[in-house]
ChimeraX commands (.cxc) that place a marker at each C-alpha (Angstrom):
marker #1 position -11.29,9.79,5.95 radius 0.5
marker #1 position -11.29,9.17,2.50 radius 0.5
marker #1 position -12.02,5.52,1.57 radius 0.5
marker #1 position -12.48,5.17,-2.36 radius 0.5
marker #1 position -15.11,2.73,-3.88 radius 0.5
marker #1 position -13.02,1.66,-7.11 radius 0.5
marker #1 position -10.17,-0.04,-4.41 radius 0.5
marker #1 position -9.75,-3.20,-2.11 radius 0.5
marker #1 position -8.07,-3.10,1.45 radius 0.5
marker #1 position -6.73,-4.93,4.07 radius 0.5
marker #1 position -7.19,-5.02,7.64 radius 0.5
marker #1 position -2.93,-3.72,7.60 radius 0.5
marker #1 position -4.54,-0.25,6.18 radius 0.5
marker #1 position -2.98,-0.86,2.92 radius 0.5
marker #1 position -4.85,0.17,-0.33 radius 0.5
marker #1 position -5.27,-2.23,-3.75 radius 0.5
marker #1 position -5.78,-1.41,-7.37 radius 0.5
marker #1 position -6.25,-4.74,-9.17 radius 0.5
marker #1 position -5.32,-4.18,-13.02 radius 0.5
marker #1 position -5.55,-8.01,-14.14 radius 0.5
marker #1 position -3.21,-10.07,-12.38 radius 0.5
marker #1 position -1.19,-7.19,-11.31 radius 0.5
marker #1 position -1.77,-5.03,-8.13 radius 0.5
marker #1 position -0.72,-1.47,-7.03 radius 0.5
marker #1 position -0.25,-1.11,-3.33 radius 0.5
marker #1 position -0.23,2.11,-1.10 radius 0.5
marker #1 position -1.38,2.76,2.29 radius 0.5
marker #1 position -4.35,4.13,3.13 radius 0.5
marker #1 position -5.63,8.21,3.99 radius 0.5
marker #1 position -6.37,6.83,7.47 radius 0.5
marker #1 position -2.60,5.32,7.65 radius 0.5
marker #1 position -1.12,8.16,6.13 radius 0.5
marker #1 position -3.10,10.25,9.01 radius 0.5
marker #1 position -1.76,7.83,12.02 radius 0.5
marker #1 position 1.63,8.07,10.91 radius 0.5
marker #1 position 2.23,11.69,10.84 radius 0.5
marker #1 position 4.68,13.38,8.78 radius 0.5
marker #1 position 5.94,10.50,6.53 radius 0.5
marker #1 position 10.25,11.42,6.56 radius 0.5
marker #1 position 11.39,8.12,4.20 radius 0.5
marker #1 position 10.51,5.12,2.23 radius 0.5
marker #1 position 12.30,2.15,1.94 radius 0.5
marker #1 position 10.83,0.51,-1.43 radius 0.5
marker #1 position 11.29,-2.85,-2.14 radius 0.5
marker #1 position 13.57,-4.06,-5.65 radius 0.5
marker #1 position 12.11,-4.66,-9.17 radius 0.5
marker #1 position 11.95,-8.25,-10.25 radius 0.5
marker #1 position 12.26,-9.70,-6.18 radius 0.5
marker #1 position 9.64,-12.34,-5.59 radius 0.5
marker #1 position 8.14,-12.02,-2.22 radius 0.5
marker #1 position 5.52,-13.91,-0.26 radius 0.5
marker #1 position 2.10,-13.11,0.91 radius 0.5
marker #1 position 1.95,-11.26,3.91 radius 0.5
marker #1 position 5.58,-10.39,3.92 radius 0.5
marker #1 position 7.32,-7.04,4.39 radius 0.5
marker #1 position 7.96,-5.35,1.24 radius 0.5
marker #1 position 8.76,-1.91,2.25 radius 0.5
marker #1 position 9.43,0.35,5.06 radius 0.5
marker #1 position 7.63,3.68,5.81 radius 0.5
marker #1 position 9.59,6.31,8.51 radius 0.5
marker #1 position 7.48,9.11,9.78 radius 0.5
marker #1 position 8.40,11.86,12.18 radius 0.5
marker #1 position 6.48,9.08,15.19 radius 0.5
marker #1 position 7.50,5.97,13.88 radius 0.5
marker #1 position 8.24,3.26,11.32 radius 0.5
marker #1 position 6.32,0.88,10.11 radius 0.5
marker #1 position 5.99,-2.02,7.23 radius 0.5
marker #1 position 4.07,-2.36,4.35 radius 0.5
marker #1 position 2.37,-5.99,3.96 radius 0.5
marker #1 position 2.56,-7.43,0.25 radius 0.5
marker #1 position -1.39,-8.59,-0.13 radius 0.5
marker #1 position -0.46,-11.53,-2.43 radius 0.5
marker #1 position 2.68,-13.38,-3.34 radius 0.5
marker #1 position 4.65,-12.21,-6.59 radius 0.5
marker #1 position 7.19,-10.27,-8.03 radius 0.5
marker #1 position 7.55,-6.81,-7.69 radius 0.5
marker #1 position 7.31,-5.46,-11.70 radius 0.5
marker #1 position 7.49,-1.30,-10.34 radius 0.5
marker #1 position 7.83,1.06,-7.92 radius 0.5
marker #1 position 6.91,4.25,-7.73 radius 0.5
marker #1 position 10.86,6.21,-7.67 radius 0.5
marker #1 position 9.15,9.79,-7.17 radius 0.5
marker #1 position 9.30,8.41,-3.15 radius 0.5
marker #1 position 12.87,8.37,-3.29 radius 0.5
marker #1 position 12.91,11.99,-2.94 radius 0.5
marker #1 position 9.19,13.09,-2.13 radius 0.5
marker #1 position 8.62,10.57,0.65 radius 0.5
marker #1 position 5.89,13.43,1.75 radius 0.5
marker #1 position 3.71,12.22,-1.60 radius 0.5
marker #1 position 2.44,9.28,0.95 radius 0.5
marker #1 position 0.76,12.25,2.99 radius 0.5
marker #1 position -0.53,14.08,0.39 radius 0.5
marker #1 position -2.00,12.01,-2.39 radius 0.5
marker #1 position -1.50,8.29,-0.89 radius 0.5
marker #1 position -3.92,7.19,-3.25 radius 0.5
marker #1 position -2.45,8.88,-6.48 radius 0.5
marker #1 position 1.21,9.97,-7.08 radius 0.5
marker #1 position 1.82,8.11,-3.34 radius 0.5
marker #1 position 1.47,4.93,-4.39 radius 0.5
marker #1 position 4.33,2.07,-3.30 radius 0.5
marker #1 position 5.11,-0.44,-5.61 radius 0.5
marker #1 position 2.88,-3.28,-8.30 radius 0.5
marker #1 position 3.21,-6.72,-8.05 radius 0.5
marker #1 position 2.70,-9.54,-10.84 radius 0.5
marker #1 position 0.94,-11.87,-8.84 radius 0.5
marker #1 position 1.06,-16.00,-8.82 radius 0.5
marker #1 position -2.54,-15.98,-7.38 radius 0.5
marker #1 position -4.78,-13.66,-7.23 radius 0.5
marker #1 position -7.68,-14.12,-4.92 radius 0.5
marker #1 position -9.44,-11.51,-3.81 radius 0.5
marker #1 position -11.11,-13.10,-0.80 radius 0.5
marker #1 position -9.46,-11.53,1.89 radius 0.5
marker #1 position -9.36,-8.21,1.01 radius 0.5
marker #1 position -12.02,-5.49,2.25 radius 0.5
marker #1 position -14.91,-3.65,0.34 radius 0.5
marker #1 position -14.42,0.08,0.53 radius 0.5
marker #1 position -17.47,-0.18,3.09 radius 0.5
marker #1 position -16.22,-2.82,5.03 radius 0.5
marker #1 position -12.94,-1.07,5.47 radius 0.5
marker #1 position -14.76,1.69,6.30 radius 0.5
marker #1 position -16.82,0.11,9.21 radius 0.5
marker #1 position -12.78,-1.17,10.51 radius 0.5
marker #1 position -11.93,2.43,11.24 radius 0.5
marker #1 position -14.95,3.53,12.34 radius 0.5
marker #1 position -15.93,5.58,9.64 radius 0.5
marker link #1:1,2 radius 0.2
marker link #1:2,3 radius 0.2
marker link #1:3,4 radius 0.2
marker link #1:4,5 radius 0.2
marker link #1:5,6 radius 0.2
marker link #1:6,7 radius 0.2
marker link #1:7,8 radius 0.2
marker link #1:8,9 radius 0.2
marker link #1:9,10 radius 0.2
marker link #1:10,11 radius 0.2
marker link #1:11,12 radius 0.2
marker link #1:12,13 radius 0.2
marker link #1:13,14 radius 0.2
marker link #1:14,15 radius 0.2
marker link #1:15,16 radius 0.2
marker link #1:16,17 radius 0.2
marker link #1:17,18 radius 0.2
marker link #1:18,19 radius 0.2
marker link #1:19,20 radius 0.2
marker link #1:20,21 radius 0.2
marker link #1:21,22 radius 0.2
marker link #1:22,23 radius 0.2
marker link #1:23,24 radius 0.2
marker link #1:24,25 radius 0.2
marker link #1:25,26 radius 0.2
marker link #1:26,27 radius 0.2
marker link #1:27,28 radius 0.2
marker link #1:28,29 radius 0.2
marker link #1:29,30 radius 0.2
marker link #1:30,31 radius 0.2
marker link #1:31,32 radius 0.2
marker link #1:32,33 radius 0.2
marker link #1:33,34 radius 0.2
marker link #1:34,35 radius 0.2
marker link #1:35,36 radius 0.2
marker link #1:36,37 radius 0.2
marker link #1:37,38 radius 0.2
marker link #1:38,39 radius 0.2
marker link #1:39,40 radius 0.2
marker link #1:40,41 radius 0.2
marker link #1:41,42 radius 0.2
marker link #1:42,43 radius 0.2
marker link #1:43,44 radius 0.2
marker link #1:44,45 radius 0.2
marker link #1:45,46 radius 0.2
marker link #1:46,47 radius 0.2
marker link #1:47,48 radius 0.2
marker link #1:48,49 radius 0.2
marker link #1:49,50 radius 0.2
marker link #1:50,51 radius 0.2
marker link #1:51,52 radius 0.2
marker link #1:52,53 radius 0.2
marker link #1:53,54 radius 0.2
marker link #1:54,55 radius 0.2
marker link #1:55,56 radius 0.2
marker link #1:56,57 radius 0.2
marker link #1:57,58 radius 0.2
marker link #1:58,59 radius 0.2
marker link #1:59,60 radius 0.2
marker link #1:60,61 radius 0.2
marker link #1:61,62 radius 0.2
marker link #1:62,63 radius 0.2
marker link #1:63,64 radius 0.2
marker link #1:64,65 radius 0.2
marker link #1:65,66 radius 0.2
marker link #1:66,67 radius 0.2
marker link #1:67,68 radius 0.2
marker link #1:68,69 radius 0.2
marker link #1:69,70 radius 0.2
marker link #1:70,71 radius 0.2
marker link #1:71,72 radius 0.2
marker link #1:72,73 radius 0.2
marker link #1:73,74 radius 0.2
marker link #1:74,75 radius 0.2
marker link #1:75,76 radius 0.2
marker link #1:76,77 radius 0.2
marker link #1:77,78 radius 0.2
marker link #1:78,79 radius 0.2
marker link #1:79,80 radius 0.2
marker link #1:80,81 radius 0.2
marker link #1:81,82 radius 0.2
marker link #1:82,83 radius 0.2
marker link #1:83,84 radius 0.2
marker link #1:84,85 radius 0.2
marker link #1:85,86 radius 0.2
marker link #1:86,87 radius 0.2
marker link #1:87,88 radius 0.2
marker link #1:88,89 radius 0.2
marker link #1:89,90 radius 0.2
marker link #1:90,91 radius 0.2
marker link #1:91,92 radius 0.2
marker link #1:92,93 radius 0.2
marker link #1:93,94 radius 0.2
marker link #1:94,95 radius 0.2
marker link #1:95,96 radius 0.2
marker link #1:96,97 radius 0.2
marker link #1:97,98 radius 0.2
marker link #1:98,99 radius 0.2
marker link #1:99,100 radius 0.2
marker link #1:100,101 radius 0.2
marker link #1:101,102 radius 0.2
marker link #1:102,103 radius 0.2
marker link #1:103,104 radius 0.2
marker link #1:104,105 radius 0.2
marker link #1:105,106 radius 0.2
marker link #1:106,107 radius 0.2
marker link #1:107,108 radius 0.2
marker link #1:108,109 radius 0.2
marker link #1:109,110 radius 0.2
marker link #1:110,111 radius 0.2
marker link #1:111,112 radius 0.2
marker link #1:112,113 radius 0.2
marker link #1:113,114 radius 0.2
marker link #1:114,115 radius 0.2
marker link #1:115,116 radius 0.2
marker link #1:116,117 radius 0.2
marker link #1:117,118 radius 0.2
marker link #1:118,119 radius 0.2
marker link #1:119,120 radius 0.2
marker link #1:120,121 radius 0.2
marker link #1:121,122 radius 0.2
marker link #1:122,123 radius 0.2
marker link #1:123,124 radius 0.2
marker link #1:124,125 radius 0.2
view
């Protein structure tokens, strides 16, 4: 599995790019992998606030659906539109063109989110 060194995870198999006080979310290549053929994305509305640990998007796949977890509480300042109609880019490049959404966050801790080798060790890699 491919587990990059520049990003943080969480335990939910989500990825994060911390730019600032701003994050970019995705899932991870070992989510992507688990869910199968990814079918639609349900992405969550510019300029919504949402809280930590909330659902902030949907993912369908040809063996199930499942949420995305936002990491932080914020607003939701982007999301990636090329989804909309390439719902597949979540397979194929989840930690490039595949990416989900950014969030302005109101705190930004970094505390409870993994190391690339920690997240590693969760999957058994």
């Amino acid at each position: 599995m491919n587990v990059p060194l520049n990003l943080k995870y969480t335990s939910d198999h989500e990825w994060i790019a911390v730019t600032g006080s701003t994050v970019r979310v995705g899932i991870t290549d070992y989510a992507q992998d688990a869910l199968g053929d990814v079918v639609y994305v349900q992405l969550p509305q510019v300029g919504s606030r949402i809280e930590a640990n909330a659902s902030i998007s949907e993912i369908e796949s040809t063996k199930s659906v499942n949420d995305v977890y936002a990491p932080f509480e914020g607003i939701i300042t982007a999301v990636n539109e090329l989804l909309n109609d390439r719902p597949e880019l979540l397979n194929s490049d989840p930690y490039g063109d595949g990416w989900i959404c950014e969030i302005e966050c109101s705190q930004l801790s970094e505390s409870g989110l993994l190391d690339a080798a920690a997240y590693s060790a969760l999957i058994g890699g």
